[in-house]
FIBAMAR-401068 format. One line per field, with one value per residue (C-alpha): residue in one letter; chain; x, y, z. Coordinates in steps of 0.02 Angstrom, whole numbers, plus 50000, padded with zeros to 5 digits. Layout:
// FIBAMAR-401068
residuo = [a;...]
cadena = [A;...]
east = [X;...]
north = [Y;...]
up = [Z;...]
***
This chain:
// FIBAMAR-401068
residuo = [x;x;x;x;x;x;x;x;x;x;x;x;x;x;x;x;x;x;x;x;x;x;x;x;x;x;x;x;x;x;x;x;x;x;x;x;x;x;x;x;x;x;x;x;x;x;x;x;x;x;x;x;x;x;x;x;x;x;x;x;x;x;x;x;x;x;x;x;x;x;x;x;x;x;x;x;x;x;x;x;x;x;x;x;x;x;x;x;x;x;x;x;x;x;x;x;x;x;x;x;x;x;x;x;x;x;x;x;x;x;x;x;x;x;x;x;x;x;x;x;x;x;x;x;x;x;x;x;x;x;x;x;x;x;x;x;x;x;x;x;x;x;x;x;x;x;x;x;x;x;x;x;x;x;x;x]
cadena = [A;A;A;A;A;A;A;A;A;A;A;A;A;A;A;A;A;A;A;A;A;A;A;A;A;A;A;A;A;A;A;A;A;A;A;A;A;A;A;A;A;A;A;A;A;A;A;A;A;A;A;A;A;A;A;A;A;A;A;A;A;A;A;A;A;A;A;A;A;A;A;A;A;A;A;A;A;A;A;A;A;A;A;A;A;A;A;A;A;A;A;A;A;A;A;A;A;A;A;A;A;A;A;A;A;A;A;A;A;A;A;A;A;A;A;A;A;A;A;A;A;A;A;A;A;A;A;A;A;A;A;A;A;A;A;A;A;A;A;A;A;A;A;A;A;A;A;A;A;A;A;A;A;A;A;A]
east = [52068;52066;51910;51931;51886;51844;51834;51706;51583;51659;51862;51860;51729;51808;51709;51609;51488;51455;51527;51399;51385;51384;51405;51424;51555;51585;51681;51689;51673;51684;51700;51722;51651;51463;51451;51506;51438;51472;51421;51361;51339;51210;51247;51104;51093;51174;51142;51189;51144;51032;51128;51112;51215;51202;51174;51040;51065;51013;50993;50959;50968;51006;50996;50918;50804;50797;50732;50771;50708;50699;50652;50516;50461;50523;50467;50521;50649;50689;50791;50733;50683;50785;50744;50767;50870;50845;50979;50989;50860;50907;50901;50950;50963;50962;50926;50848;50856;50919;51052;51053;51152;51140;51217;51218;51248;51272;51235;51304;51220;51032;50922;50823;50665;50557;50624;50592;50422;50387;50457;50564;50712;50708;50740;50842;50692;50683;50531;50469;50347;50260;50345;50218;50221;50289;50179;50260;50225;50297;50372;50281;50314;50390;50291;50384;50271;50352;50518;50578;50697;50642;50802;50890;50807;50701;50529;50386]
north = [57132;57075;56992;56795;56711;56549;56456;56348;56300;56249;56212;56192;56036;55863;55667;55700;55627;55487;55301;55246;55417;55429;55582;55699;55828;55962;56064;56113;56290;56290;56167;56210;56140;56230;56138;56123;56202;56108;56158;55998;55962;55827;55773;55713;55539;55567;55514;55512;55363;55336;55350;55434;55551;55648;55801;55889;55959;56085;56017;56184;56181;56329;56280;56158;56025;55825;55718;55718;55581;55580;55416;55323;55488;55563;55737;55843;55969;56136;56309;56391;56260;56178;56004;55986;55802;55778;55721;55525;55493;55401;55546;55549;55634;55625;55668;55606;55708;55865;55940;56020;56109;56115;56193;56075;56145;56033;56104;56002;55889;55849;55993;56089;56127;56011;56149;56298;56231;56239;56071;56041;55941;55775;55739;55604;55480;55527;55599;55757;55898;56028;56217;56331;56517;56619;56776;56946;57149;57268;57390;57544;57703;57854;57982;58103;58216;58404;58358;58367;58498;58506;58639;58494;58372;58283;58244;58345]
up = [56353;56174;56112;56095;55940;55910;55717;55669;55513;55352;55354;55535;55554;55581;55592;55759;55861;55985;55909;55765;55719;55507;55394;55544;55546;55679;55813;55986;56009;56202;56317;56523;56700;56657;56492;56295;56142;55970;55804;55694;55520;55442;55268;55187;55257;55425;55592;55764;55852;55986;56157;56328;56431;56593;56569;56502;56326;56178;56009;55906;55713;55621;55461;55364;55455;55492;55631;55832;55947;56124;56215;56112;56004;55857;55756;55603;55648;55569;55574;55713;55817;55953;56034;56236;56258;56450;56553;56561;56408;56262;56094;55922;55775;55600;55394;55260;55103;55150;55265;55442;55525;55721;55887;56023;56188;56336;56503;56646;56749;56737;56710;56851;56766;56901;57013;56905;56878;57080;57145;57285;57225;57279;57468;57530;57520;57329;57355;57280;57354;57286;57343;57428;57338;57404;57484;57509;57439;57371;57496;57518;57412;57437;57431;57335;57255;57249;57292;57092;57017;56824;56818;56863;56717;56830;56788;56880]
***
């Protein structure tokens, strides 16, 4: 199977961004049912406007650094960080003086970290409960003590 390339980054980057976005450019690098991943760039000056969507999303700048929001807070962001916009929040993003670049990868649907975290997703009430550990062992060991062949590279 050959390998499949995709272009992006400078040459490939056209106006992007929700409506009211300014001095944005990017470009989808993949888009399917489990989610997209698009590489932005900030000019200096740029913005993406506050808005919301629903699914839970990525924000992860790679070069350069700016501003994200998410609901009513808003922090310095730099290379090597990546902001978490949760599903259904209103986020944002933007620069001042200098000039970021970001990939944004949008997972689909809200995200499940309630349930990672050890809650029960919500019942049909809408109520949540807190999941009971689970309690278990390891099953027993072999004894196998004498039953290696070092002639046949196994360990003693």
């Amino acid at each position: 199977m050959p390998i499949e390339i995709r272009r992006f980054g400078v040459g490939h980057r056209r106006p992007e961004g929700p409506i009211g976005s300014v001095g944005l450019t990017g470009q989808v690098i993949a888009s399917d049912g489990r989610g997209t991943i698009t590489e932005l760039a900030f000019a200096r000056g740029a913005r993406i406007e506050p808005h919301t969507s629903p699914n839970s999303t990525w924000f992860i700048v790679v070069e350069g650094g700016g501003w994200v929001g998410v609901g009513e807070e808003w922090t310095r962001i730099a290379a090597g960080e990546a902001a978490v916009w949760p599903a259904d929040v209103t986020h944002a993003a933007w620069t001042e003086h200098s000039e970021m670049r970001a990939l944004v990868v949008e997972l689909m649907g809200p995200d499940d970290r309630e349930v990672i975290a050890g809650r029960a997703a919500a019942a049909a009430d809408g109520d949540t409960a807190p999941v009971e550990h689970a309690v278990g062992q390891l099953a027993p060991r072999n004894d196998r003590s004498g039953s290696a062949d070092p002639t046949e590279g196994e360990p003693a």
